[in-house]
CHARMM-style PDB file with segment names, atoms N, HN, CA, C and O in Angstrom:
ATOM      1  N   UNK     1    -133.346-189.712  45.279  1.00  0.00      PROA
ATOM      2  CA  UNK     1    -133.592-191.131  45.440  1.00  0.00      PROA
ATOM      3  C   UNK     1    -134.574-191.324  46.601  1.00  0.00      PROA
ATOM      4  O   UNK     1    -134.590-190.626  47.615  1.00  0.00      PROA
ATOM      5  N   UNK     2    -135.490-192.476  46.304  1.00  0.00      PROA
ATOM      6  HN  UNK     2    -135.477-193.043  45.481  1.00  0.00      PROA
ATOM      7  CA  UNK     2    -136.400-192.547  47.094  1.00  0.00      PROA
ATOM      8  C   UNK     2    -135.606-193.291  48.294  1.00  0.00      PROA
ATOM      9  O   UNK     2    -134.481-193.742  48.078  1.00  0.00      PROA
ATOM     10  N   UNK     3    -136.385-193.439  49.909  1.00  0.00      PROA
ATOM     11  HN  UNK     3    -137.299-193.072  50.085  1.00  0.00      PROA
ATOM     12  CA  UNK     3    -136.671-194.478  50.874  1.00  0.00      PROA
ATOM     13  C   UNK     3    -136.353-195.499  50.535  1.00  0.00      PROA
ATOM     14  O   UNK     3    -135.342-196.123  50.857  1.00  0.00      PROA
ATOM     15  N   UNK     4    -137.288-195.827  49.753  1.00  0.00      PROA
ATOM     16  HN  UNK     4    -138.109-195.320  49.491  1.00  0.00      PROA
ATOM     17  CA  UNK     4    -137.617-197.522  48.990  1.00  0.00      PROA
ATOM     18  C   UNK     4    -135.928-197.566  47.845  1.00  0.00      PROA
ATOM     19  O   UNK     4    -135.255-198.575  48.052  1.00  0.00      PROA
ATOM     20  N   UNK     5    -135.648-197.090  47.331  1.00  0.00      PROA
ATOM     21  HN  UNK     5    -136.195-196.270  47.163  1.00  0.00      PROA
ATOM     22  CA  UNK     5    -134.538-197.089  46.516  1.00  0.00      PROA
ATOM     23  C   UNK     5    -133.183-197.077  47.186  1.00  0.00      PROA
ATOM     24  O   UNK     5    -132.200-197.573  46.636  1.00  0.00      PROA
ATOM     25  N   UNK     6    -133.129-196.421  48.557  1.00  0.00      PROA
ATOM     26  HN  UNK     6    -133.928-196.018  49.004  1.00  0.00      PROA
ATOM     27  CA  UNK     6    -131.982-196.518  49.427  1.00  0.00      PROA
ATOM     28  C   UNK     6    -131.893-198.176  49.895  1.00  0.00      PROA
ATOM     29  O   UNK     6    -131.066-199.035  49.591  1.00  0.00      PROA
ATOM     30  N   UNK     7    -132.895-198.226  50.614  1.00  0.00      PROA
ATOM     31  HN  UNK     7    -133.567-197.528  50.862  1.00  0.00      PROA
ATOM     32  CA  UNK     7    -132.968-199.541  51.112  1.00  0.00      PROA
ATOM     33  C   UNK     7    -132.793-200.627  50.059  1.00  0.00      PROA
ATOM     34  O   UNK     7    -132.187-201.577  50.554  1.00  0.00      PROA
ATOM     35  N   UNK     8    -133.099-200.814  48.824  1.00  0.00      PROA
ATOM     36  HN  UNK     8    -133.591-200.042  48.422  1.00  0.00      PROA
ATOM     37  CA  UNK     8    -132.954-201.787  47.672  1.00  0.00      PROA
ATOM     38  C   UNK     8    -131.477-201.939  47.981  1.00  0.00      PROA
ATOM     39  O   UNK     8    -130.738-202.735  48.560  1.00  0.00      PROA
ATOM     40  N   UNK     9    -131.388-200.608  47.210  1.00  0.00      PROA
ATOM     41  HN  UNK     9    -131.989-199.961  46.740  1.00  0.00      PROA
ATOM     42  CA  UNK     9    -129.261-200.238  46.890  1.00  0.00      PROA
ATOM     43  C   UNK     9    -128.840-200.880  47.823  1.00  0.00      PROA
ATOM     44  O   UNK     9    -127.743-201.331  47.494  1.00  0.00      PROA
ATOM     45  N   UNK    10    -129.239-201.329  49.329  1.00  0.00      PROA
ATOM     46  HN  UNK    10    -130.131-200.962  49.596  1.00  0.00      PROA
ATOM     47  CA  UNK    10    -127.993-201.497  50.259  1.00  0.00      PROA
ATOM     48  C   UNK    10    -128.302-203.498  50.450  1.00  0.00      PROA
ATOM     49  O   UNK    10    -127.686-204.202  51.250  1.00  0.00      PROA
ATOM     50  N   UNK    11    -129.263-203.937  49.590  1.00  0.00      PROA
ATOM     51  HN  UNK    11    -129.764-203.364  48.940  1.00  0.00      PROA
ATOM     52  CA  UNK    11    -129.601-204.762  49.766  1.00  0.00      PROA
ATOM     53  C   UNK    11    -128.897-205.766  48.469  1.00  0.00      PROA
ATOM     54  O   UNK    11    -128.794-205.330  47.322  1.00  0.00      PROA
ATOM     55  N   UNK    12    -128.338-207.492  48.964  1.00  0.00      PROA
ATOM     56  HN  UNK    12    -128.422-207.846  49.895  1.00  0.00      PROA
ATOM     57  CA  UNK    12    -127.510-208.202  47.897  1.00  0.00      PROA
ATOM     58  C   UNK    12    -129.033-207.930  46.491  1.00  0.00      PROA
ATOM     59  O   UNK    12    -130.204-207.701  46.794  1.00  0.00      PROA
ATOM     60  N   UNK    13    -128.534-208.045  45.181  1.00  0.00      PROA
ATOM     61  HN  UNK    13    -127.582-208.231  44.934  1.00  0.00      PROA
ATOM     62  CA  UNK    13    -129.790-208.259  44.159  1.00  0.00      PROA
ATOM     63  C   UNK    13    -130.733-209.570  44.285  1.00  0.00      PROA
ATOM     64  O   UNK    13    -131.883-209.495  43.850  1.00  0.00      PROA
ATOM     65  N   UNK    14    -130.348-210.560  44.770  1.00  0.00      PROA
ATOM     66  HN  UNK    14    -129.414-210.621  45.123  1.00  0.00      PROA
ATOM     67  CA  UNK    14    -131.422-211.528  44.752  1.00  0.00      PROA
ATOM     68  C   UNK    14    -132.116-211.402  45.946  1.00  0.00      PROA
ATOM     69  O   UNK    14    -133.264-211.831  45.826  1.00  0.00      PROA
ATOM     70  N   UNK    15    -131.766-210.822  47.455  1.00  0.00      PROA
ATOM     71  HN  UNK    15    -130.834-210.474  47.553  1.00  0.00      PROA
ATOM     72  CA  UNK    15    -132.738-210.798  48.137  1.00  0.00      PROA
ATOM     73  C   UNK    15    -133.688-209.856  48.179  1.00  0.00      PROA
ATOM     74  O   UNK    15    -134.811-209.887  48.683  1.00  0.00      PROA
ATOM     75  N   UNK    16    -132.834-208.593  47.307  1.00  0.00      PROA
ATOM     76  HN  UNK    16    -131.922-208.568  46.898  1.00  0.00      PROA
ATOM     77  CA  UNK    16    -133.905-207.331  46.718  1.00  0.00      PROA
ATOM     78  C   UNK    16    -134.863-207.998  45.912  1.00  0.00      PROA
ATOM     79  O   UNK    16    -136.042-207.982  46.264  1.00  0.00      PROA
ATOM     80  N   UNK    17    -134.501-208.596  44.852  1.00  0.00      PROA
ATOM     81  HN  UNK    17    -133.543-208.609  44.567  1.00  0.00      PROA
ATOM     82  CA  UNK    17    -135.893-209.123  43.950  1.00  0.00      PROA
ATOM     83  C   UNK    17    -137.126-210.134  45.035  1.00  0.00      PROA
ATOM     84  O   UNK    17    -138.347-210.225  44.908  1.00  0.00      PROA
ATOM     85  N   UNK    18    -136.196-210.778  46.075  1.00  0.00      PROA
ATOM     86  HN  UNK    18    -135.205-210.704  46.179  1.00  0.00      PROA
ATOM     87  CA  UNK    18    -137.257-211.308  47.071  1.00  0.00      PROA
ATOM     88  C   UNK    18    -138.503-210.461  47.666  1.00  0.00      PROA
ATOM     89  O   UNK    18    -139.701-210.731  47.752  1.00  0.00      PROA
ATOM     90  N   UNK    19    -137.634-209.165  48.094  1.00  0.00      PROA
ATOM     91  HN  UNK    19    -136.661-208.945  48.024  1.00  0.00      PROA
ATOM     92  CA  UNK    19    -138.625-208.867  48.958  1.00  0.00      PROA
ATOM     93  C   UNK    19    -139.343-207.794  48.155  1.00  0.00      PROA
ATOM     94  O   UNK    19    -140.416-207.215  48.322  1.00  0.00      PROA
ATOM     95  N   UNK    20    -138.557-207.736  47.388  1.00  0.00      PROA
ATOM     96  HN  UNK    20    -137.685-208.207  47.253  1.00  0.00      PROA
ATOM     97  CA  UNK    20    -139.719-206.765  45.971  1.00  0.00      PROA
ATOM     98  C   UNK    20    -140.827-207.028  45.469  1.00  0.00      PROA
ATOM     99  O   UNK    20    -141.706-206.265  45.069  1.00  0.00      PROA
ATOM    100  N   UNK    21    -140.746-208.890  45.511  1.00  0.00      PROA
ATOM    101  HN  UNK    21    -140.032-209.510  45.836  1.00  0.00      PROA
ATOM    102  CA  UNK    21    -141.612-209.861  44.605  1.00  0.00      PROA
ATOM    103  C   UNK    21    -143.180-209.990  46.253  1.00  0.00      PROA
ATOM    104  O   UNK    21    -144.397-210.148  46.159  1.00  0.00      PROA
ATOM    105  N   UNK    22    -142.431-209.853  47.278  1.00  0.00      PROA
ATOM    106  HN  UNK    22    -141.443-209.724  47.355  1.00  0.00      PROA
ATOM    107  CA  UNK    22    -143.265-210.135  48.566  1.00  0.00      PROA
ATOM    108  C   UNK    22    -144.337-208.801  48.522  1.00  0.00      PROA
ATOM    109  O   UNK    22    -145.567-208.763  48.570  1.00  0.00      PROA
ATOM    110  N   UNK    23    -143.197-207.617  48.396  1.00  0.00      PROA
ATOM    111  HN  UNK    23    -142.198-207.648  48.357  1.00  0.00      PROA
ATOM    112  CA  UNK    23    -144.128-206.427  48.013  1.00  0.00      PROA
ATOM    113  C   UNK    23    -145.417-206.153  47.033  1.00  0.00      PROA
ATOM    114  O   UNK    23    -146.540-205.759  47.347  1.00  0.00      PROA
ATOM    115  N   UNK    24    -144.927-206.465  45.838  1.00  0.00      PROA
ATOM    116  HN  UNK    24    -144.014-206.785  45.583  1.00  0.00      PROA
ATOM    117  CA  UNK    24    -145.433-206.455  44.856  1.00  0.00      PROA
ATOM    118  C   UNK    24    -146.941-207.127  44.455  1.00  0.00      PROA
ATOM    119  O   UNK    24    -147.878-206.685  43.790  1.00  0.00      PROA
ATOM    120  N   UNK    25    -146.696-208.593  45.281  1.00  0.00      PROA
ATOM    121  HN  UNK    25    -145.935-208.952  45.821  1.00  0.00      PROA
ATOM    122  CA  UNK    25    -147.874-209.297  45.574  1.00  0.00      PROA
ATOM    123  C   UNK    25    -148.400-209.118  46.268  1.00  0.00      PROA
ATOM    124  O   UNK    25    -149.563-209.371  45.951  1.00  0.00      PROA
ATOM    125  N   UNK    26    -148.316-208.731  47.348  1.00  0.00      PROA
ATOM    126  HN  UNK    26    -147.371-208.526  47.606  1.00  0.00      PROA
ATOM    127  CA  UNK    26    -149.448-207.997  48.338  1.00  0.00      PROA
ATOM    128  C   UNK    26    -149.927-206.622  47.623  1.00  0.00      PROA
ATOM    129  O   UNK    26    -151.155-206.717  47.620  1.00  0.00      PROA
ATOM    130  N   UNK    27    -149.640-205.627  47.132  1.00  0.00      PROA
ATOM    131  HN  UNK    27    -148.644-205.549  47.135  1.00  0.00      PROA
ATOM    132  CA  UNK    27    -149.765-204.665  46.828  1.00  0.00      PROA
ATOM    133  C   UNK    27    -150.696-205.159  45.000  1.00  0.00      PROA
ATOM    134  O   UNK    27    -151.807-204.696  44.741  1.00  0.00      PROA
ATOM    135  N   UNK    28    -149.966-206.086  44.036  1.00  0.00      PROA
ATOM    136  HN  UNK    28    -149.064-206.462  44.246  1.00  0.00      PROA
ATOM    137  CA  UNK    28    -151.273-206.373  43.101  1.00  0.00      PROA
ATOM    138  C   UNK    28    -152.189-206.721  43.409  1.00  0.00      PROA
ATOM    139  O   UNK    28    -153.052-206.397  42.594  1.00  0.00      PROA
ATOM    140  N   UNK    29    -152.808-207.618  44.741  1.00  0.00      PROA
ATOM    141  HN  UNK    29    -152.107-207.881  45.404  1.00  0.00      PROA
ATOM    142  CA  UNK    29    -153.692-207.931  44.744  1.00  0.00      PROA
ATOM    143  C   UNK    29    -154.933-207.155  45.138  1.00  0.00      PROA
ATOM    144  O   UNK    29    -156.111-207.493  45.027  1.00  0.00      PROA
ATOM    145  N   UNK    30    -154.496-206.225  45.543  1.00  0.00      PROA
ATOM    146  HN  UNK    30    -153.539-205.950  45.634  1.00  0.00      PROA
ATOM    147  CA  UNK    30    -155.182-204.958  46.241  1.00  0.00      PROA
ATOM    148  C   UNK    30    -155.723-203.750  44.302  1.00  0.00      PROA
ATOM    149  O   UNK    30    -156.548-202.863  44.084  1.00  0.00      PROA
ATOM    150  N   UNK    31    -154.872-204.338  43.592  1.00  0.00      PROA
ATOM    151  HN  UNK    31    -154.201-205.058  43.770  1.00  0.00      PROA
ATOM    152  CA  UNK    31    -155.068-203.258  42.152  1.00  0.00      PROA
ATOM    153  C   UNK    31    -155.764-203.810  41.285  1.00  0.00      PROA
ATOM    154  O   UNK    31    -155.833-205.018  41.060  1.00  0.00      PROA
ATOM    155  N   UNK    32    -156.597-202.509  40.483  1.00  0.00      PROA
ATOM    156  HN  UNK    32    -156.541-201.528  40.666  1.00  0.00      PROA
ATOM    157  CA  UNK    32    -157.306-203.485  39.518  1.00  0.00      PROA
ATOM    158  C   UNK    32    -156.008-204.011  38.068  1.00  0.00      PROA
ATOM    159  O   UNK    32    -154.780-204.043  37.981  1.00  0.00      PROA
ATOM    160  N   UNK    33    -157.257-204.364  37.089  1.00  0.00      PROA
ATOM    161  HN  UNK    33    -158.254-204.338  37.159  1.00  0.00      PROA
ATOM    162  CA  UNK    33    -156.519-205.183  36.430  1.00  0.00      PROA
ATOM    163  C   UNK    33    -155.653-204.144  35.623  1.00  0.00      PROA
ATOM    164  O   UNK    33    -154.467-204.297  35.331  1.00  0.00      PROA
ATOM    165  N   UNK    34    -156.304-203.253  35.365  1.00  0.00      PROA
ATOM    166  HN  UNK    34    -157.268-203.128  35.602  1.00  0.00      PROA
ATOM    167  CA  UNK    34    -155.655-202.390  34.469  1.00  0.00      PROA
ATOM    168  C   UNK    34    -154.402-201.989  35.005  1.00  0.00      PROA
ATOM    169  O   UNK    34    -153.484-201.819  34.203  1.00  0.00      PROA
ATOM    170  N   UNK    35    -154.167-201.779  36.401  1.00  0.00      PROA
ATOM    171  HN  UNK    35    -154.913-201.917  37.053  1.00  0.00      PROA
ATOM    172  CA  UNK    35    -153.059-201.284  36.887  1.00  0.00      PROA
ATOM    173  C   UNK    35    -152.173-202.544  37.585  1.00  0.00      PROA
ATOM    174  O   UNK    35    -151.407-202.501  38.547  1.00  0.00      PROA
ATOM    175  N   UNK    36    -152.444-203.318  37.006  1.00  0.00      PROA
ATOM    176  HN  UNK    36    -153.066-203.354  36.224  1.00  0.00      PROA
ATOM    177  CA  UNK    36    -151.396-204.678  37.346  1.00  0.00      PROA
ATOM    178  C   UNK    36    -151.108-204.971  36.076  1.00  0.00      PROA
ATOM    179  O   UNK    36    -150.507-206.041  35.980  1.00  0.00      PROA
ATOM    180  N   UNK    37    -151.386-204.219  34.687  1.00  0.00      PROA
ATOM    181  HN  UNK    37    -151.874-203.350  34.766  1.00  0.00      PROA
ATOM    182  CA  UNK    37    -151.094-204.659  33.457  1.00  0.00      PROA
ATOM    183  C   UNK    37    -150.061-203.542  33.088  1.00  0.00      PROA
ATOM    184  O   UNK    37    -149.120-203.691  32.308  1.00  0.00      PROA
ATOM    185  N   UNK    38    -150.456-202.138  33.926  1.00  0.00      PROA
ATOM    186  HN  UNK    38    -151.220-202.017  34.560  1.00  0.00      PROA
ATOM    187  CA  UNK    38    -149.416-200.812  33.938  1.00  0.00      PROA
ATOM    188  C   UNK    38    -148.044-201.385  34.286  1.00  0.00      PROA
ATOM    189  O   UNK    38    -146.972-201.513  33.695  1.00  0.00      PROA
ATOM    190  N   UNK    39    -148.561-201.694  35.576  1.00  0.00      PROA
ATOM    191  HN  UNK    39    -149.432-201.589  36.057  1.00  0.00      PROA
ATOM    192  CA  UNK    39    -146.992-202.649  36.039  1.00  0.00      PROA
ATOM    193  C   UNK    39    -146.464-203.643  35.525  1.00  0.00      PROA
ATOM    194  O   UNK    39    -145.256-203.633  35.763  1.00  0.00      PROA
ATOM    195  N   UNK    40    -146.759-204.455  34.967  1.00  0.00      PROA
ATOM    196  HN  UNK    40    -147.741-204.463  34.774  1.00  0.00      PROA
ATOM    197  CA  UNK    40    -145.428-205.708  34.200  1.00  0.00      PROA
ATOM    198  C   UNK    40    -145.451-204.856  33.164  1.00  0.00      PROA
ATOM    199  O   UNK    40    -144.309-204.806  32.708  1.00  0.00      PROA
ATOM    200  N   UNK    41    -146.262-204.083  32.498  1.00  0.00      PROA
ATOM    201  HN  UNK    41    -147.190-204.123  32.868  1.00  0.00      PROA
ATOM    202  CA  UNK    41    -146.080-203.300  31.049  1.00  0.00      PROA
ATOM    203  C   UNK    41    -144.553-202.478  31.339  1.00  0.00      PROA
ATOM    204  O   UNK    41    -143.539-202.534  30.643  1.00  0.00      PROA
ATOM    205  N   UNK    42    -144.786-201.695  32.631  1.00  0.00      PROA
ATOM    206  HN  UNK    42    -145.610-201.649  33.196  1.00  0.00      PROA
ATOM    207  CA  UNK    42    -143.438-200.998  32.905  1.00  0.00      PROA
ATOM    208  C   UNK    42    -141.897-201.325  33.371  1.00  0.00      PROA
ATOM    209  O   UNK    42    -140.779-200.812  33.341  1.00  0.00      PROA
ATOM    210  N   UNK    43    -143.011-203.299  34.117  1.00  0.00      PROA
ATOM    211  HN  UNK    43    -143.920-203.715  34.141  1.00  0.00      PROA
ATOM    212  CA  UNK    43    -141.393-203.754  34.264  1.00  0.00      PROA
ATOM    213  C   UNK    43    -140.267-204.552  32.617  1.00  0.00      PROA
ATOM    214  O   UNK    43    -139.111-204.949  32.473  1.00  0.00      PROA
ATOM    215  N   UNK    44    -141.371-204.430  31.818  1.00  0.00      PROA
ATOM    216  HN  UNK    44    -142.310-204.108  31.935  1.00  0.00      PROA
ATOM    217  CA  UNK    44    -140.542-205.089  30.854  1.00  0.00      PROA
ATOM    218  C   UNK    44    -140.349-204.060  29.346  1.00  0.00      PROA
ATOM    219  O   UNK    44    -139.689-204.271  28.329  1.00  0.00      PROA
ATOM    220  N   UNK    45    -141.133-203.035  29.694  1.00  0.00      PROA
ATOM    221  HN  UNK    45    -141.669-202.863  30.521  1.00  0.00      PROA
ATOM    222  CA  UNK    45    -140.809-202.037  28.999  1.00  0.00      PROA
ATOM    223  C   UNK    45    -141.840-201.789  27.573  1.00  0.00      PROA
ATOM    224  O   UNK    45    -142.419-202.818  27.226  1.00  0.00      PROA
ATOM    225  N   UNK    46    -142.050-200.875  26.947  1.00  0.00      PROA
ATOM    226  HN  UNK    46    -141.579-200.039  27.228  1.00  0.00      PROA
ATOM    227  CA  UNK    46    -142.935-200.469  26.165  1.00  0.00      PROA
ATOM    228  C   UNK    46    -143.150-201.762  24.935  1.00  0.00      PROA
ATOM    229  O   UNK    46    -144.274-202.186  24.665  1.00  0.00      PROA
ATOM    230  N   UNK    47    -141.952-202.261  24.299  1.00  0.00      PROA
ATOM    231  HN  UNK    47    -141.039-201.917  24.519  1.00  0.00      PROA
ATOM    232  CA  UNK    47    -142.207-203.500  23.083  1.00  0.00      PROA
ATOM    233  C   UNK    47    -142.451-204.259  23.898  1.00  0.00      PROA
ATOM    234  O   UNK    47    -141.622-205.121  23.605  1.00  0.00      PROA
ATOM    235  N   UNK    48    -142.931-204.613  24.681  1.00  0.00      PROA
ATOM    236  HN  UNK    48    -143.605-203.913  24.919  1.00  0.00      PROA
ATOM    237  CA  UNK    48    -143.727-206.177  25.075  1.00  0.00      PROA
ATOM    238  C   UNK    48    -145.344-206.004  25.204  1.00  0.00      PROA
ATOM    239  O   UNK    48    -146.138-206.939  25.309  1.00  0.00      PROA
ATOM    240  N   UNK    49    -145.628-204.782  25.178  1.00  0.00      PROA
ATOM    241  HN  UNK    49    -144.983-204.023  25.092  1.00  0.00      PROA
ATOM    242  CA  UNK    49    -146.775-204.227  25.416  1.00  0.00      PROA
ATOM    243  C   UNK    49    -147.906-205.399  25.169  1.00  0.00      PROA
ATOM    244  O   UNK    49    -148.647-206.096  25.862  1.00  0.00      PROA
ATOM    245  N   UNK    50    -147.519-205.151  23.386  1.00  0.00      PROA
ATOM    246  HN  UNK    50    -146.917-204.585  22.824  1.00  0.00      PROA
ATOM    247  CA  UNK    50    -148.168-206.048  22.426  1.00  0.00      PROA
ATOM    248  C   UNK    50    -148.221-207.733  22.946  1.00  0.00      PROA
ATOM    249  O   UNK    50    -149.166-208.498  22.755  1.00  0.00      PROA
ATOM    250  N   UNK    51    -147.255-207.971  23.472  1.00  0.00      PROA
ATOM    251  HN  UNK    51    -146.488-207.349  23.628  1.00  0.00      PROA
ATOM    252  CA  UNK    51    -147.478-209.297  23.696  1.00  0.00      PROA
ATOM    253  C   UNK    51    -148.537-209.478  24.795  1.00  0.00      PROA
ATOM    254  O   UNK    51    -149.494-210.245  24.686  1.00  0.00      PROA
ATOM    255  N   UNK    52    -148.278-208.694  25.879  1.00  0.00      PROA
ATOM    256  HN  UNK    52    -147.500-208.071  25.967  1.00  0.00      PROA
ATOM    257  CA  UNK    52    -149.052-208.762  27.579  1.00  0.00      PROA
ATOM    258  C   UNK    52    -150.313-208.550  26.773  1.00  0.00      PROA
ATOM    259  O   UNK    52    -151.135-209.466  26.786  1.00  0.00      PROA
ATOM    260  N   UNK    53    -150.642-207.158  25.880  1.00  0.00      PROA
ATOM    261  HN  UNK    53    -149.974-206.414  25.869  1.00  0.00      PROA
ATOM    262  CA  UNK    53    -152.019-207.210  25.536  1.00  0.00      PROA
ATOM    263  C   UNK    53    -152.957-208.932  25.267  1.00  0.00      PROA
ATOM    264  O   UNK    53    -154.040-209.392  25.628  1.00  0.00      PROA
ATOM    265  N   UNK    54    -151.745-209.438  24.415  1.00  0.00      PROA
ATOM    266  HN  UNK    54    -150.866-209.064  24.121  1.00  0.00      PROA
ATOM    267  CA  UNK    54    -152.528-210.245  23.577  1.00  0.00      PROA
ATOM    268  C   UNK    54    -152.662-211.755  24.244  1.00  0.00      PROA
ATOM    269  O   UNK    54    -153.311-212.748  23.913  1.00  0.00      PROA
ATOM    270  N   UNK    55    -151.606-211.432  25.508  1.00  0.00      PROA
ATOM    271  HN  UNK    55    -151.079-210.626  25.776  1.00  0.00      PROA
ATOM    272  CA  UNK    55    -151.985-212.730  26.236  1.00  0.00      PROA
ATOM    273  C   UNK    55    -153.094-212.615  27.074  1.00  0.00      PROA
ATOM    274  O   UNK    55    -153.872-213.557  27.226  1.00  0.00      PROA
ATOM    275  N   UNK    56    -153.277-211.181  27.817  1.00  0.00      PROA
ATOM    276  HN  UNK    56    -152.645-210.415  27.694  1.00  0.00      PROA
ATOM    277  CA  UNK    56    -154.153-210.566  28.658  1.00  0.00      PROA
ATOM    278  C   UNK    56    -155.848-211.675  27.741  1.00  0.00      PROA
ATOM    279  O   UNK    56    -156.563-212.486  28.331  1.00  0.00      PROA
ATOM    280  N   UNK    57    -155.960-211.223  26.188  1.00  0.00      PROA
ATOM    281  HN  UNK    57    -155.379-210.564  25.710  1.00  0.00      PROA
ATOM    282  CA  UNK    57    -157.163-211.514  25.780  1.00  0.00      PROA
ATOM    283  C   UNK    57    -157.465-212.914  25.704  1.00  0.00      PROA
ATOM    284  O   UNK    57    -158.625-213.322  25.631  1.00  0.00      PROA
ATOM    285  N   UNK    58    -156.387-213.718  25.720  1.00  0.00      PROA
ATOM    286  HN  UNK    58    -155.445-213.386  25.780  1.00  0.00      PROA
ATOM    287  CA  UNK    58    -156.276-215.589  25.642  1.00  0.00      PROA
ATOM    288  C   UNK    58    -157.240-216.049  26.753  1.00  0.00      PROA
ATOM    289  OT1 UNK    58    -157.405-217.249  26.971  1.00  0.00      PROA
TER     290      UNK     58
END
């Protein structure tokens, strides 16, 4: 288990998703697009793919 995964675990779940979401946005804005599409692709898992693709092109 990672650093980052200890510290989550010891943390209540909604203030983990807080400071995950604080992370996360500082850290996409720094990525290109392709790898900010890797990431929600991985947070919601392989069948949504299709959808992110097709909103990505809207």
């Amino acid at each position: 288990m990672t650093e980052i995964e200890k510290l989550i675990n010891r943390m209540e779940p909604e203030n983990a998703l807080v400071a995950i979401a604080a992370v996360a946005h500082k850290l996409l804005s720094h990525a290109s697009d392709a790898a900010r599409l890797d990431f929600v692709v991985s947070l919601i898992g392989e069948n949504g793919a299709d959808k992110i693709s097709s909103m990505v092109n809207l």
